[in-house]
N, C-alpha and C positions, 0 to 999 in steps of 0.2 A: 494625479490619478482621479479628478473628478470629472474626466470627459464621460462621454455616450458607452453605450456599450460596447462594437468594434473597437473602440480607444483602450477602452477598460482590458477587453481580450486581449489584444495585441500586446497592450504593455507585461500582463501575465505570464502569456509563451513567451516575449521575449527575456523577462527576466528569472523564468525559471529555467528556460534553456542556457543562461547565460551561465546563469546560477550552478548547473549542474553538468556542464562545461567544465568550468573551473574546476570541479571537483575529478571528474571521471577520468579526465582527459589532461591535462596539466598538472592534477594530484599535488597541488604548493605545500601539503600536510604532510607528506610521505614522506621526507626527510627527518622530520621526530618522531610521527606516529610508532615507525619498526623499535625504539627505545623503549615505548611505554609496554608496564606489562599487559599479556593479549586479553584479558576481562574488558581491562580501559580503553585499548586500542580499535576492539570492536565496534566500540560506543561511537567511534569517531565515523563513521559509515552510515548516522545519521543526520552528517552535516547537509545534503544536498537536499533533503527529507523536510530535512527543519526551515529550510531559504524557502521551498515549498509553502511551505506549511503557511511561514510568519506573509508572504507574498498573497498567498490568499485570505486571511485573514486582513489583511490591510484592506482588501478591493472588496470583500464580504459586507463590508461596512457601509460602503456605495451602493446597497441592493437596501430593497425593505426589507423588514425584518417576517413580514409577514410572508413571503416568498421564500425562506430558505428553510432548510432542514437542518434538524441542530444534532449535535452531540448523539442526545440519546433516542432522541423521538417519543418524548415524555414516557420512557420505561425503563428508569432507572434501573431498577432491579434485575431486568433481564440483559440490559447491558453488560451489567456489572459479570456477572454468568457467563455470559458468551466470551467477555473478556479473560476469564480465568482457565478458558477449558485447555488452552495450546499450553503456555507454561505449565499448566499442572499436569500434563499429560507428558509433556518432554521433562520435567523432573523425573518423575514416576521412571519414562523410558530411561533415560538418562543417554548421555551423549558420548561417546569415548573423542580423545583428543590427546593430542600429544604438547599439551603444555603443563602435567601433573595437577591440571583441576579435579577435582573430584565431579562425576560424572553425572549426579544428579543436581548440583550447581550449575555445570555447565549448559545441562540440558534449561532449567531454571531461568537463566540468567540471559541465554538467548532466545528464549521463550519470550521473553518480557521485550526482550528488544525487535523482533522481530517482528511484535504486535505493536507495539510504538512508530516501529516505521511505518508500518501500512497506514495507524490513525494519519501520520502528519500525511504522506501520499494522499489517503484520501480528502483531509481538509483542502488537498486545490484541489483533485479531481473532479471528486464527486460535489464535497461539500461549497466549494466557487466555482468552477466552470460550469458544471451542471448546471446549477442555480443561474449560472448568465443567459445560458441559451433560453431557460423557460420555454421550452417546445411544447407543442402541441404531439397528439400521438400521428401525425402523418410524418413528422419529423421525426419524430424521436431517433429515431435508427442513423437516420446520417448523423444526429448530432451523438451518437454511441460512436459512431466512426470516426468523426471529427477528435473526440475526444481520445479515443482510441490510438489515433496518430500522431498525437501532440504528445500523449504517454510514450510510446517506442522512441520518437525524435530526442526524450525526454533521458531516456537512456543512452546515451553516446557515447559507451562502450561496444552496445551493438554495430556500431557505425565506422569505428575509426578504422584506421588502415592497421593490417595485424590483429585487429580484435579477436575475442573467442570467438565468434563465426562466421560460418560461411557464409554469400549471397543467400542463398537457398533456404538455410537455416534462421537468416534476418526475416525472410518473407512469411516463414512460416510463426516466427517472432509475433513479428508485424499483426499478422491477423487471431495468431491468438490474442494479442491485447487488444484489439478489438470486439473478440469474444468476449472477452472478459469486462470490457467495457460498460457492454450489453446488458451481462449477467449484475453487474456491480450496482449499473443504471436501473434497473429492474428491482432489484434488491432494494436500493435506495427509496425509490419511488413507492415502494410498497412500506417499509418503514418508518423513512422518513430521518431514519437514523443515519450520521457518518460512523459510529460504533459498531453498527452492525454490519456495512460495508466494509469494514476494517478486520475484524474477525474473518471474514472470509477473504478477502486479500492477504490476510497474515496465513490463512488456512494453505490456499497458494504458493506464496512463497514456502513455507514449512516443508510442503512436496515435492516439489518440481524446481524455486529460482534462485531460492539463498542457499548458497553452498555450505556455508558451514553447520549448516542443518541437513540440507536435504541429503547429501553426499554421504554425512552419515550415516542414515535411517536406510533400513534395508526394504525391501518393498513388504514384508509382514507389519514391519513396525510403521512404515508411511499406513498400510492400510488398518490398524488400529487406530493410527490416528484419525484417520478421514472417519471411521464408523463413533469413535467418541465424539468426532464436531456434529457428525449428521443425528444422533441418538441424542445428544445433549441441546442441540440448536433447532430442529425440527419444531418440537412442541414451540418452544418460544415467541419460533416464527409465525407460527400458526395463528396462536394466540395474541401476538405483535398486529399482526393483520388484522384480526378480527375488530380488535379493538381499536 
């Protein structure tokens, strides 16, 4: 993995598509996974996340260090904050479920993992791919799209035959994450943070893409949560920027 950069890209998509292939789509875990109990089991739905994750960190290492945006984007402290607001908001709410957890565990416990996936997601996202393109602003936008499509492809549960949806529904898939690409990109570049692109990926999912949160959550309770991310991460942001 110490070619050019089209070598470096190429080898990324492909082995995180492969990577997450294996999982989505052949599911070789799901024969013990249904045995464990469902706290543990959950945890296993970070595997595709993590191949991600350790993937771009391998090929991160092939840039200078001077070109990439790190973790916090020297604001520890506000990471740390932004990090806490989703679990401690779904303890608070708490979660109902039908495995006798108790419900602000629940809420808790998926809180924490829910934020976990988004960081490792956005470690190849935003945190290596981003960083490879190194665009100028007359690019930017295709390389939000670029990235945008390699995310949807990335999910191949969208895609399979019988999947949860329809053509129509992929399309409109499709181009929200590309929006959100944008948004993540935008985010990032203003930061400089993958923490703080993760908080809102995780804000995301919480709403609208992980089910065993969002399916939950009634649309009162989705929108106390979005008014605590936006009240609680607003200044931060502000003052993230400014600084």
């Amino acid at each position: 993995m110490n070619g050019t950069r089209p070598v470096r890209v190429a080898c990324f998509i492909a082995l995180s598509l492969a990577s997450s292939y294996t999982y989505f789509v052949t599911r070789p875990l799901g024969g013990w996974v249904v045995e464990l109990p469902h706290l543990v089991a959950v945890w296993v739905g970070l595997v595709p996340a993590l191949a991600l994750a350790i993937i771009a960190v391998a090929l991160r290492a092939k840039l200078a260090a001077a070109e990439l945006v790190t973790l916090t984007g020297g604001r520890g402290a506000y990471s740390v904050l932004m990090l806490m607001t989703l679990p401690v908001s779904l303890a608070v709410l708490g979660l109902p479920n039908a495995h006798g957890v108790p419900e602000p565990l629940y809420g808790l416990v998926l809180g924490i993992l829910v934020t976990i996936y988004a960081l490792l997601e956005e470690l190849g996202w935003r945190g290596y791919l981003q960083q490879e393109f190194r665009y100028d602003d007359g690019r930017r936008w295709l390389v939000y799209a670029s990235i945008g499509s390699v995310w949807y492809l990335w999910h191949w549960f969208f895609l399979r035959s019988g999947g949860v949806v329809d053509a129509q529904s992929n399309l409109v898939l499709w181009l929200l994450l590309i929006a959100a690409s944008a948004g993540l990109g935008e985010l990032v570049a203003h930061t400089r943070s993958i923490l703080a692109s993760a908080c809102a990926h995780a804000l995301g999912n919480v709403l609208f893409m992980y089910a065993l949160i969002a399916d939950r959550l009634d649309v009162s309770a989705k929108g106390l949560v979005l008014c605590v991310a936006l009240v609680a991460w607003w200044p931060l942001l502000r003052r993230w920027r400014r600084a």
